[in-house]
Residue frames as a rotation matrix with the C-alpha (Angstrom) as fourth column:
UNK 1
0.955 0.229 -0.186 133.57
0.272 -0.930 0.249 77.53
-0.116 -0.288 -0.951 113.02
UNK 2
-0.059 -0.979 0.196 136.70
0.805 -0.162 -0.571 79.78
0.591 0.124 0.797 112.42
UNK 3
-0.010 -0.421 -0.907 138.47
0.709 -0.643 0.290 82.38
-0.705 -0.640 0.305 114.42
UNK 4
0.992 0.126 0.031 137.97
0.120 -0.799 -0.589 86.20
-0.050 0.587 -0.808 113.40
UNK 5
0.387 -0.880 0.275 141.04
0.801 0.173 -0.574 87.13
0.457 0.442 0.772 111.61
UNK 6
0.114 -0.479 -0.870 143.31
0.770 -0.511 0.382 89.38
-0.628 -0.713 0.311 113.09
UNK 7
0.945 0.027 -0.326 143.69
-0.258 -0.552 -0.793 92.95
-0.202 0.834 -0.514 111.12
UNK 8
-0.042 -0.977 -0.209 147.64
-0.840 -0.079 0.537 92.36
-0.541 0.198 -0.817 110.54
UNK 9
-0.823 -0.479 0.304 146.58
-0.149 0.700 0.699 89.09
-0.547 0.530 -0.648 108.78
UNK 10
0.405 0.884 0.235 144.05
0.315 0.107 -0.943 90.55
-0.859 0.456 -0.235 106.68
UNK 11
0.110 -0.555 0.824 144.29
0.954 0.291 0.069 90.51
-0.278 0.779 0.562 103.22
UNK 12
-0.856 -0.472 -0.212 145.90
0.428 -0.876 0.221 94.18
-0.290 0.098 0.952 101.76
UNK 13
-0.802 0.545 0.243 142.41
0.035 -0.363 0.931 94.81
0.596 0.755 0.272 99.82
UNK 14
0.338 0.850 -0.403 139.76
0.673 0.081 0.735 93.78
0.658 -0.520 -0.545 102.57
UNK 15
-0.411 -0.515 -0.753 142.29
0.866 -0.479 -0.145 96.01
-0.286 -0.711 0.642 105.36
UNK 16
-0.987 -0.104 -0.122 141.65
0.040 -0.898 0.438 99.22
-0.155 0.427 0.891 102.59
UNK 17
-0.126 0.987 -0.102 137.92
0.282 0.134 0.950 98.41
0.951 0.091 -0.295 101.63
UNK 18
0.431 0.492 -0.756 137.22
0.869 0.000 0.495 98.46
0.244 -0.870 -0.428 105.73
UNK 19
-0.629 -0.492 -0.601 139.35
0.639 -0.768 -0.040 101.68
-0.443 -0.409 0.798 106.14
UNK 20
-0.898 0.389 0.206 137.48
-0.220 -0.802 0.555 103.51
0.381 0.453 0.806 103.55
UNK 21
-0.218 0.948 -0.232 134.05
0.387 0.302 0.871 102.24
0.896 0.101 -0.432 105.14
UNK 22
0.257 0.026 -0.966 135.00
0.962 0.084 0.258 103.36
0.087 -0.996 -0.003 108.40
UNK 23
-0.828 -0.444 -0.342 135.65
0.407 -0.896 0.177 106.94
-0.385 0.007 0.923 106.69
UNK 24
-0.927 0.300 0.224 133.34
-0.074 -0.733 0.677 107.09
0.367 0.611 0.701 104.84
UNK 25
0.231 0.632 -0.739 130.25
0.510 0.568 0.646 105.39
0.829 -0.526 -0.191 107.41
UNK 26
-0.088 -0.280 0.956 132.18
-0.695 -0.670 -0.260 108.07
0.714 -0.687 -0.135 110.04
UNK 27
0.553 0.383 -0.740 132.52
0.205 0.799 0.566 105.07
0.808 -0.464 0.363 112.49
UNK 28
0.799 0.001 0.602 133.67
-0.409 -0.732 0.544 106.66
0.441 -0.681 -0.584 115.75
UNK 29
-0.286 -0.887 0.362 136.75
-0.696 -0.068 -0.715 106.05
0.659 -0.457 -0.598 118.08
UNK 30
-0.413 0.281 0.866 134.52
-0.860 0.192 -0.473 104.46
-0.299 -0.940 0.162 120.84
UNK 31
0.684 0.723 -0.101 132.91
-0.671 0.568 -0.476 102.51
-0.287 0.393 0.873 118.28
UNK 32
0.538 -0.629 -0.561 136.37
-0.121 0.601 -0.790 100.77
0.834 0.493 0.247 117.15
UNK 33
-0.237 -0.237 0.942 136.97
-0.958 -0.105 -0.267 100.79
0.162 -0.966 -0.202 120.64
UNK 34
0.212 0.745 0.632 134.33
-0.911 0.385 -0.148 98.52
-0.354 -0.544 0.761 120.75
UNK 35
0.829 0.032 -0.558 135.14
-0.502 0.483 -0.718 96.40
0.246 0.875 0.416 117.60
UNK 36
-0.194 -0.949 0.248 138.76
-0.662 -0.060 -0.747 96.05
0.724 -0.310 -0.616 119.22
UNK 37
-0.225 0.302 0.926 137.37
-0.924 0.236 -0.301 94.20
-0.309 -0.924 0.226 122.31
UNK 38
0.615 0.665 0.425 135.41
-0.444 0.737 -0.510 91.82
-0.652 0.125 0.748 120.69
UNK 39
0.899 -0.141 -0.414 137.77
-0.031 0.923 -0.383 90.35
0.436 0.357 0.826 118.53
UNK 40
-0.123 -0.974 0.189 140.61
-0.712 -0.046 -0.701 90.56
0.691 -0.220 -0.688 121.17
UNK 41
0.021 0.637 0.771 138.17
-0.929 0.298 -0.220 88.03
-0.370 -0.711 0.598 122.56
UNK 42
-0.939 -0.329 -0.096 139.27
-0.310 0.696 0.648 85.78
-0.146 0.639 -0.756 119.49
UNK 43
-0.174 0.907 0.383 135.66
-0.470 0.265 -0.842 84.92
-0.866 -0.326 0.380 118.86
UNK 44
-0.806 -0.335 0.487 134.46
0.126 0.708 0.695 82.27
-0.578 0.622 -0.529 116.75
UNK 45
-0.341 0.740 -0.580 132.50
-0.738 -0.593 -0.322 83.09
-0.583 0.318 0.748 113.63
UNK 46
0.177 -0.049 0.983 130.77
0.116 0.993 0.029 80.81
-0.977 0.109 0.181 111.29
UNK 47
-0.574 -0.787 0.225 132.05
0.316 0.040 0.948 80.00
-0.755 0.615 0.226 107.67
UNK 48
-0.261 0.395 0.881 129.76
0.928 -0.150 0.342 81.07
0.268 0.906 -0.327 105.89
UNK 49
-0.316 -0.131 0.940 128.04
-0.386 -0.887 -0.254 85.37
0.867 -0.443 0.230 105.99
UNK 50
0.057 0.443 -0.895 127.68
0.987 0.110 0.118 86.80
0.150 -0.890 -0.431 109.45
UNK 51
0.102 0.112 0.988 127.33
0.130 -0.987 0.099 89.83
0.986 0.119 -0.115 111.04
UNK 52
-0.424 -0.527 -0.737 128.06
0.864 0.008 -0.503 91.45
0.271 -0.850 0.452 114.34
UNK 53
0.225 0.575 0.787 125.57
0.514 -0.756 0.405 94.35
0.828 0.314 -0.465 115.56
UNK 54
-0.696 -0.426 -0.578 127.49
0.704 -0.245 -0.667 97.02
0.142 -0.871 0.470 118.08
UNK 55
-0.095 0.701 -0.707 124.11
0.771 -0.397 -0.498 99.18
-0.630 -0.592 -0.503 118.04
UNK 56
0.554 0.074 -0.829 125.73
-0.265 -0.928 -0.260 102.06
-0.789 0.364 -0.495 116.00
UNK 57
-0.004 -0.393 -0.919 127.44
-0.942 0.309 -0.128 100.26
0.335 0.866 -0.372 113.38
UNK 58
0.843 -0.093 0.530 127.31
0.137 0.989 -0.045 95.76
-0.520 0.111 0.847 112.23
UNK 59
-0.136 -0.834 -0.534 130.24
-0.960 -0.022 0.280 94.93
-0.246 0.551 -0.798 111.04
UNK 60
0.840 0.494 -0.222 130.12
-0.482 0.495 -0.723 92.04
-0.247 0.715 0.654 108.23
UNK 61
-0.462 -0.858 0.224 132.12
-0.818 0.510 0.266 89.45
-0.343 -0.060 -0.938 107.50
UNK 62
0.824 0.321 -0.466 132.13
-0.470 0.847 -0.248 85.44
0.316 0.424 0.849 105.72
UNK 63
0.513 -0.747 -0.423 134.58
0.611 0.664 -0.431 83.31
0.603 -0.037 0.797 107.69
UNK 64
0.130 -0.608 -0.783 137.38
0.970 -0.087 0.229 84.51
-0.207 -0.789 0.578 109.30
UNK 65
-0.796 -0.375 0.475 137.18
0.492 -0.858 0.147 87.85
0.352 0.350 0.868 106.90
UNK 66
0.414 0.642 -0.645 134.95
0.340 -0.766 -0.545 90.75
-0.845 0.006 -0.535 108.19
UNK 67
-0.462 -0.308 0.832 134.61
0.878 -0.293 0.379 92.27
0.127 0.905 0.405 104.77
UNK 68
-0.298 0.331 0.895 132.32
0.212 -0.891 0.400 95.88
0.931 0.309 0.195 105.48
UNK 69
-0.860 0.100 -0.500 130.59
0.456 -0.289 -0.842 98.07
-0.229 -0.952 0.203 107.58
UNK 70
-0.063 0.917 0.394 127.13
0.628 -0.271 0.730 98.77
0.776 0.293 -0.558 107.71
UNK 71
-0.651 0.491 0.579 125.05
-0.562 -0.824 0.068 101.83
0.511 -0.281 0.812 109.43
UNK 72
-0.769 0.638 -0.045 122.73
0.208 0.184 -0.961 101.29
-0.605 -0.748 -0.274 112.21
UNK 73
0.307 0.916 -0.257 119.45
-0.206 -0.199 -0.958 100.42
-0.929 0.347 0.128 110.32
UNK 74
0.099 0.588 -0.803 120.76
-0.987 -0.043 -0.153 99.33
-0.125 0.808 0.576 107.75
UNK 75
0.764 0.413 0.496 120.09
-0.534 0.836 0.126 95.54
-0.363 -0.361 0.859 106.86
UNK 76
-0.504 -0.763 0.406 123.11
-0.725 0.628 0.281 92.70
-0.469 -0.153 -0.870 107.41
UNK 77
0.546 0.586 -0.598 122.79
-0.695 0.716 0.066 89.42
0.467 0.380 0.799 105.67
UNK 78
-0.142 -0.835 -0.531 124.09
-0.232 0.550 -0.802 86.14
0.962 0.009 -0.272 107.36
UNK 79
-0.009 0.191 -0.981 124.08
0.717 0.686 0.127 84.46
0.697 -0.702 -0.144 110.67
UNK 80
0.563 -0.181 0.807 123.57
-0.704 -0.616 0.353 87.50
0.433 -0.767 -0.474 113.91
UNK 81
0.060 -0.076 -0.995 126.13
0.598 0.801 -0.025 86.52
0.799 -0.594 0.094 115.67
């Protein structure tokens, strides 16, 4: 298992990819509220995909990168964690 990366030591391209998903997916304050918690929680993910479902938005990820954001409803591949 690895530790979610931190955003400051994500790479420059995956940082911009997840900004524009979170603009363009309108992912709320409260909702990165939420996202914020959980990996100030350092939480281990596993190395291959996973996914993370806060109800209104999964946030995706392989390893220590979360790489996207997905819409409630629509469908995550990879381990629920």
């Amino acid at each position: 298992m690895a530790k979610i990366a931190r955003w400051e030591n994500l790479p420059e391209g995956i940082r911009q990819h997840l900004i524009d998903r979170m603009r363009h997916r309108e992912i709320s304050i409260a909702d990165l509220n939420q996202l914020r918690l959980w990996i100030e929680t350092e939480p281990e993910v596993p190395e291959e995909e996973w996914y993370k479902d806060f109800g209104s938005f999964k946030i995706c990820g392989c390893g220590s990168h979360p790489k996207t954001f997905l819409l409630r409803g629509q469908a995550a591949k990879g381990i629920a964690l």
